[in-house]
N, C-alpha and C positions, 0 to 999 in steps of 0.2 A: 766813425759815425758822422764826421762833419761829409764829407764824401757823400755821403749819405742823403743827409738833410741838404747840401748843395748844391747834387746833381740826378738825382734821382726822385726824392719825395717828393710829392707835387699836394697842392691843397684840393680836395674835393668835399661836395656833398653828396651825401644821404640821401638819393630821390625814392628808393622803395620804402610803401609804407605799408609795404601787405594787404592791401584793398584788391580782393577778390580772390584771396590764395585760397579760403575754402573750398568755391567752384572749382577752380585749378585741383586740390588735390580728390573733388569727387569725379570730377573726369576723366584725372588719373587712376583709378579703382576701375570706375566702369569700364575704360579702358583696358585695365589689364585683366580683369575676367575674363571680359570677350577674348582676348590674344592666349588665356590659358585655356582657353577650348580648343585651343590648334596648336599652345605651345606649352605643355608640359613644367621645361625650363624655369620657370619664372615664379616657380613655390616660393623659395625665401622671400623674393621681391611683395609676394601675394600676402603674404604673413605677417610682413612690415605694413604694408598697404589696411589691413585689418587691425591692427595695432591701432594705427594712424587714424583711420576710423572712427576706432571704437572711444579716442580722446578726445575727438571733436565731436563725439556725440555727450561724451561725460561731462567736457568742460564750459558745455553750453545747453544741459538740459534744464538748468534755471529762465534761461532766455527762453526756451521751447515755448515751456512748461506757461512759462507767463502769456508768451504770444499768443498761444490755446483759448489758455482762459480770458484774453480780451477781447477776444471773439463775439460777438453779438448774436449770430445766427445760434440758438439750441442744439439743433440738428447735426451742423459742422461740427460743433465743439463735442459735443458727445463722441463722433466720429474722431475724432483728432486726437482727444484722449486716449479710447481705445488703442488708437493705430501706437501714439506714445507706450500705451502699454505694454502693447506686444512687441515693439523695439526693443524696450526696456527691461522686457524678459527676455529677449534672443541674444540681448549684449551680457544681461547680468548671469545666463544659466551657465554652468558648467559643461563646455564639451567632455562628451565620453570618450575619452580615449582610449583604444586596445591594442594590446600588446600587438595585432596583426597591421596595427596603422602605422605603431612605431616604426616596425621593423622594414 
């Protein structure tokens, strides 16, 4: 261990602070859509990506939900809720899955 800490460990810092990894990972989605239209291959990857998704839509639908309603425009805001809504059902509904998907 001393070998270790005498010739090898070096001190550093922490510069990432995650400021902007959500663009990052929706670019990365949109990204791989497009590429699984020409490349098949990349279902697990697609399913992670969907996962991945569907947590940063969960873990931040209090923030949406708020930024909606301090909206001043009527009109927007009625539109914005909606649009929440039907996110909100396409993340919360059950896909049907059939035995001829699985297989």
């Amino acid at each position: 261990m001393t070998t270790w800490n005498d010739n090898f460990a070096h001190p550093f810092t922490m510069k990432y602070t995650g400021e902007g990894l959500h663009e990052r990972v929706v670019g990365c989605f949109t990204r791989t859509i497009k590429r699984f239209e020409v490349d098949p291959i990349h279902t697990p990857y697609l399913g992670n990506q969907m996962l991945l998704m569907g947590n940063l839509f969960t873990d931040n639908r209090e923030t949406i939900t708020q930024l909606i309603e301090s909206d001043k425009g009527p009109i927007r805001r009625k539109r914005e809720l909606t649009a929440l809504q039907q996110l909100t059902n396409i993340v919360t509904e059950p896909t049907k899955v059939t035995e001829k998907s699985i297989a």
